[in-house]
C-alpha positions as CSV (number, residue, x, y, z in Angstrom):
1,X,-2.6,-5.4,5.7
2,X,-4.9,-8.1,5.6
3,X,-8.3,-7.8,5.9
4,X,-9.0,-9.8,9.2
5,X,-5.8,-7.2,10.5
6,X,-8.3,-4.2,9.3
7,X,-11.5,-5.9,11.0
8,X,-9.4,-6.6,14.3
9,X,-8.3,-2.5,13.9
10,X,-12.1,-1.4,13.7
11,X,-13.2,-2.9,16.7
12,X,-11.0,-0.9,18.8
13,X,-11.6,2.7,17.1
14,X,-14.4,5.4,17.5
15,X,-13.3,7.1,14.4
16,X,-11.5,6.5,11.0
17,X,-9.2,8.2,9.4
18,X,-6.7,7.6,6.2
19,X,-4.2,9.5,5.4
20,X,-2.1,9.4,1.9
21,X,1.7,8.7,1.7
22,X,2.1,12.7,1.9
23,X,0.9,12.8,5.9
24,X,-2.2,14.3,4.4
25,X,-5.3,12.7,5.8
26,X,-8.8,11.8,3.3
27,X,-11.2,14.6,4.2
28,X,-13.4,13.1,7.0
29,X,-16.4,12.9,4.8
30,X,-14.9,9.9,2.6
31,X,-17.6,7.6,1.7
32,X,-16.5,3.6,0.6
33,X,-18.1,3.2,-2.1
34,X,-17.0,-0.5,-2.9
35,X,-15.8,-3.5,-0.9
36,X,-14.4,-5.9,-3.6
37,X,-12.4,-9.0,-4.6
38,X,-10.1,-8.3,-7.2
39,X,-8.5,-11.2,-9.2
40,X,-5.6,-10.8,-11.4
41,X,-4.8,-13.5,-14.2
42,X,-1.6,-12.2,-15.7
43,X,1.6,-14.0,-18.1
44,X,4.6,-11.9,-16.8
45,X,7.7,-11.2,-19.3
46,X,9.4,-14.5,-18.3
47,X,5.9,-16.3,-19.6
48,X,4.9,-17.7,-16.1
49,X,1.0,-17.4,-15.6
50,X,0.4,-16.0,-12.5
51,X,-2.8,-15.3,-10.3
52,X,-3.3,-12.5,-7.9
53,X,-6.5,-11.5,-5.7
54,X,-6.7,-9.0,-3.2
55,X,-9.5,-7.1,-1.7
56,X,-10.3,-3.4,-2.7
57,X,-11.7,-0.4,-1.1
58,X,-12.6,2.2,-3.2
59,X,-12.7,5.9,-1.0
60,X,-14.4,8.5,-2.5
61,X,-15.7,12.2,-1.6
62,X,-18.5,13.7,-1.6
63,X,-20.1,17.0,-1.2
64,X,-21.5,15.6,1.5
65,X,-20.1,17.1,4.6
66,X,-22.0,15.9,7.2
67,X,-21.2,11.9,6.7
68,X,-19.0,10.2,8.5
69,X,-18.1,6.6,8.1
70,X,-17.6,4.8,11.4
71,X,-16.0,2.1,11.9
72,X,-19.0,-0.8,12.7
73,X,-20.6,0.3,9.5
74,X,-17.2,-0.4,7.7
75,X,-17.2,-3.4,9.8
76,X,-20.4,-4.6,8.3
77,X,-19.7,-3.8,4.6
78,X,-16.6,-5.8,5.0
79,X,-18.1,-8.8,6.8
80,X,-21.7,-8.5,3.9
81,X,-18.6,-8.3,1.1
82,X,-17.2,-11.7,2.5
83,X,-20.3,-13.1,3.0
84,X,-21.8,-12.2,-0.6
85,X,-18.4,-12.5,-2.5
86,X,-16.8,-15.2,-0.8
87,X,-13.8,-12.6,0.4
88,X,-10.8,-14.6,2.0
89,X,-8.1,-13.5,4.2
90,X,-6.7,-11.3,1.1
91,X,-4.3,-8.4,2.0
92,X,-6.2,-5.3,0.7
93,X,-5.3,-2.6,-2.2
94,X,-7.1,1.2,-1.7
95,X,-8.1,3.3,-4.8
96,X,-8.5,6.7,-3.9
97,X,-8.7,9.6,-6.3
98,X,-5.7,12.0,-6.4
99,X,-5.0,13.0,-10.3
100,X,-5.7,9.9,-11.8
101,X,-7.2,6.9,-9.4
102,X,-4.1,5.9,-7.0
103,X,-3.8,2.5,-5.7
104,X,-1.9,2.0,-2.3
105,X,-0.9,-0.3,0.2
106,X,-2.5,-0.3,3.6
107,X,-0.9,0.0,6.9
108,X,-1.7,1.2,10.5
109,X,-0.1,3.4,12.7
110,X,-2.1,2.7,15.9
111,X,-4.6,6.0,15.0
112,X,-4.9,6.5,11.4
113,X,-5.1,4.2,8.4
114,X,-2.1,4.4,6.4
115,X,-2.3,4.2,2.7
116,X,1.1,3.3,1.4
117,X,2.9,3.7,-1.7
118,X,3.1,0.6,-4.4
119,X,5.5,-0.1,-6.8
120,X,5.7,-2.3,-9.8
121,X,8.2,-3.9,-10.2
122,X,9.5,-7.3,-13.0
123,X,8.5,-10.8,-11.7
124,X,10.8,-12.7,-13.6
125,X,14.7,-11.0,-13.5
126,X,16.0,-13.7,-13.8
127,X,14.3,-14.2,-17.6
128,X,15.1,-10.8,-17.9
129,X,18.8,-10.7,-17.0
130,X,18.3,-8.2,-14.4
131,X,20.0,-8.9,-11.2
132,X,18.0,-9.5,-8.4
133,X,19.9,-7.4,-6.0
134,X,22.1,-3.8,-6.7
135,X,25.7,-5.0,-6.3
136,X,27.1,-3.0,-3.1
137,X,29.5,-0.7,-4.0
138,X,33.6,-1.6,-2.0
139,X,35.2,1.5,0.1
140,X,38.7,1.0,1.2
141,X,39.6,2.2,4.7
142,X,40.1,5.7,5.6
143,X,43.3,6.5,6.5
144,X,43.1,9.5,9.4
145,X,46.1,10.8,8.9
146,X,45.6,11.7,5.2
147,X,43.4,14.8,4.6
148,X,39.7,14.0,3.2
149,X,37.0,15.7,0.9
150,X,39.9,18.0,-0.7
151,X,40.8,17.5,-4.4
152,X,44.1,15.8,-2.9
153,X,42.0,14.0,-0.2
154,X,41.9,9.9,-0.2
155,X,37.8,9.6,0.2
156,X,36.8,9.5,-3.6
């Protein structure tokens, strides 16, 4: 999600809510403790230089039970980050603390915040010899009248 997709969201809540790639939802006391522009400069295995910036939220809890973040105050952290950091149009990256510090994806069901699960993953396969794409796997026709899943059977 992009952050002008995130500021177009806000406007149309009363509430937010996030909840983690389990269905779980970030206790409702969540503070955002940072708004930020986080830029990458990174050689991958293949030796291209490569430059990545995203914006970060950082969601954190508290003992404090009786805040609650709503959404024009997010709004208005979000528009001062831009403002003070020069913040572009940057899809965003959440770190929220699990076990270690987690860093998802964000998404939006039409009610909750989604975070979403990353993965890393080899930017230059082709440097590495590592096909781009699984090959797919050929099955043969079934033939009906032949008996299947039986150790005489014609499906494996």
């Amino acid at each position: 999600m992009k952050l002008s997709e995130i500021k177009s969201k806000l406007n149309t809540l009363e509430t937010i809510a996030f909840q983690l790639p389990n269905g779980d939802l970030v206790p409702n006391h969540f503070h955002v403790t940072e708004v930020g522009k986080i830029t990458k400069n990174f050689i991958d295995c293949g030796g291209t230089v490569r430059n990545e910036e995203v914006v970060n939220f950082q969601l954190w809890n508290a003992d404090d039970y009786d805040h609650r973040l709503h959404p024009e105050k997010l709004l208005n952290i979000i528009e001062l980050s831009e403002k003070v950091l020069g913040i572009g149009d940057l899809e965003i990256e959440v770190e929220y603390q699990a076990d270690t510090i987690g860093k998802f994806g964000l998404d939006f069901d039409g009610t909750n915040f989604l975070l979403t699960n990353k993965q890393t993953d080899c930017l230059a396969k082709d440097n590495c010899g590592i096909p781009e794409e699984k090959p797919k796997l050929q099955f043969r026709e079934l033939d009906a009248s032949e008996p299947c899943c039986t150790p005489d059977g014609n499906c494996c």
